[in-house]
N, C-alpha and C positions, 0 to 999 in steps of 0.2 A: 829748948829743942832736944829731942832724941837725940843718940849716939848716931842714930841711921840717917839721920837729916842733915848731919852735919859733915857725909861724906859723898863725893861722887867722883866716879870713875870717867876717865876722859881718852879715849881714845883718837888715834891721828894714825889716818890711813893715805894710802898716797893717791887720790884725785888730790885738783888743785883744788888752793885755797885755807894753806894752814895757816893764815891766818887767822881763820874762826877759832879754831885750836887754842892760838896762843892768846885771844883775846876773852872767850871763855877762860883759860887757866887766869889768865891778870883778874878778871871781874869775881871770881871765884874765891881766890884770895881775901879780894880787900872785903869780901862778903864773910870769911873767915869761916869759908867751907874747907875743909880736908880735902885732897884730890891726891886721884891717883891717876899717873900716866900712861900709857902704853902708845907704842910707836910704832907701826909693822917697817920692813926694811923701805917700803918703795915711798912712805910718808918721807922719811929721811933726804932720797935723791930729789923730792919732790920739794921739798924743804932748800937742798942748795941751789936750785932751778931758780926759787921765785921770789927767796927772802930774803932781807938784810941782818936777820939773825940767825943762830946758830940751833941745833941740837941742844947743847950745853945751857941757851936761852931759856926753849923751852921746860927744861928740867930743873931749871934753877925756880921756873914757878910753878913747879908742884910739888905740893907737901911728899910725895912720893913717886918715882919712877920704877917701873918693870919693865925687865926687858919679856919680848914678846914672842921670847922664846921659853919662856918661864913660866908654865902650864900648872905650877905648883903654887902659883903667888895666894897671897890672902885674898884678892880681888875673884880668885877663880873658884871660888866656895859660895852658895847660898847662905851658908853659915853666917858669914862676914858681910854685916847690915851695911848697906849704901842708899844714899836717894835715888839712884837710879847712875843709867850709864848715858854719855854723851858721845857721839862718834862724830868729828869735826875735823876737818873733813870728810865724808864715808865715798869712797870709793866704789864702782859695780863688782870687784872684785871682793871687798871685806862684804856688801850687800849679800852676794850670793853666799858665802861663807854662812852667814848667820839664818839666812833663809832657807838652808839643806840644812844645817844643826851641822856643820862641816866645822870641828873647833880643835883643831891642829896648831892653832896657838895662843895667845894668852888674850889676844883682841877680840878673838870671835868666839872663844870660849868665856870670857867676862858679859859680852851680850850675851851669851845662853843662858848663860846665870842669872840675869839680871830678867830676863825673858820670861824662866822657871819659875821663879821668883815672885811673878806681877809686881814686878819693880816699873819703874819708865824708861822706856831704850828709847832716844831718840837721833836717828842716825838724820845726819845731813849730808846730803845726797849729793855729789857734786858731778855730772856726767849730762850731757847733752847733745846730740839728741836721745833716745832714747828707743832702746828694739821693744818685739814682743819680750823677752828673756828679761830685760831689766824691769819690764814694766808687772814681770808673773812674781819675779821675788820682792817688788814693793808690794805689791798685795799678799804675800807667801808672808812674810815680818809683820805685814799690817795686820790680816788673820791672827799673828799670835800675839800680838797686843803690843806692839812698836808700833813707832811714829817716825813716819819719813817725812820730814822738813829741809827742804830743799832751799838754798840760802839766798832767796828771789828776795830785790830790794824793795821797797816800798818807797814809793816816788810819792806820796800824799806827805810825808814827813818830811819834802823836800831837804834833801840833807846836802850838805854843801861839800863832801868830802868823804872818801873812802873810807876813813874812818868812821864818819858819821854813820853811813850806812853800812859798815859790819856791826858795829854798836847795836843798829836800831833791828837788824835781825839775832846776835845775842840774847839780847834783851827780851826776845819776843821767845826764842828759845828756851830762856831761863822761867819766862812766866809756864810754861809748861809744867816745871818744879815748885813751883809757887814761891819762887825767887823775885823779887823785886828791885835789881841792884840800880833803879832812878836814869837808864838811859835810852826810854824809848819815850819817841814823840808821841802820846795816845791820841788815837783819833779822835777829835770832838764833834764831828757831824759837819756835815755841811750848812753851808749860812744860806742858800736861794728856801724859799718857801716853798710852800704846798702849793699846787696851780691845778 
């Protein structure tokens, strides 16, 4: 594999849900992808809100951490090959950042890069219900060639556990990258016949 295949950028914004986050960085790893982190401040409160682990957690699995105040990092150059950027949880807030080209810090300026680039941006959208406003900058990112995946479970893979089913949307996430890290349930079709 390329230099550029071997790295990807992971951002964690504050909707809920950083558990996609930290489970993308674990499957990342044992894949022996590069990663680079970025944190905006309200992932952080959002982080002591819902999880049993820490900041410190997270950053101990990734091969790199920026802070995201840090507009200068390697991660914020086209220059500096990545597979693409991951945003786990995305927030409407980091959404519309990256959807005006608004990049005042190191998270929403890495998705422009990454955008710039035709790299893969795929933000995971964590916000419900949804206005006219959130639904103009999911098509404003989608127009410029991101992908919004939104972390809906799949219930045919009947998964028996919370785990199960951040795994099985990971999983489906990383096949976006053409990542294969063995832990989603593939559909096999259904068993009734043709009638």
């Amino acid at each position: 594999m390329t230099t550029r295949s071997r790295r990807m950028i992971v951002g964690i914004s504050g909707a809920s849900g950083v558990v996609y986050g930290k489970r993308i960085l674990e499957v990342l790893r044992d894949l022996d992808i590069e990663t680079h982190l970025i944190m905006s401040r309200a992932a952080c409160i959002t982080l002591a809100a819902e999880a049993d682990f820490s900041k410190q957690d997270l950053e101990a699995l990734a091969t790199t951490t920026h802070s995201n105040k840090d507009i200068g990092a390697v991660c914020s150059s086209g220059s500096y090959k990545t597979l693409g950027m991951i945003v786990a949880p995305c927030s409407v807030k980091t959404l519309a950042e990256i959807a005006t080209g608004t990049t005042d810090n190191l998270l929403s300026r890495a998705a422009d890069v990454v955008l710039k680039e035709r790299r893969r941006l795929v933000l995971m959208l964590r916000e419900t219900p949804l206005h006219l406003g959130h639904i103009r900058n999911m098509a404003q990112v989608t127009e410029m060639g991101g992908i919004i995946y939104p972390p809906v479970p799949a219930f045919y893979a009947k998964p028996q556990s919370l785990g199960e089913m951040v795994d099985h949307t990971v999983g489906r996430v990383l096949d976006l990258f053409d990542l294969d890290p063995g832990i989603v349930r593939r559909w096999q079709g259904t068993q009734a016949g043709a009638e």
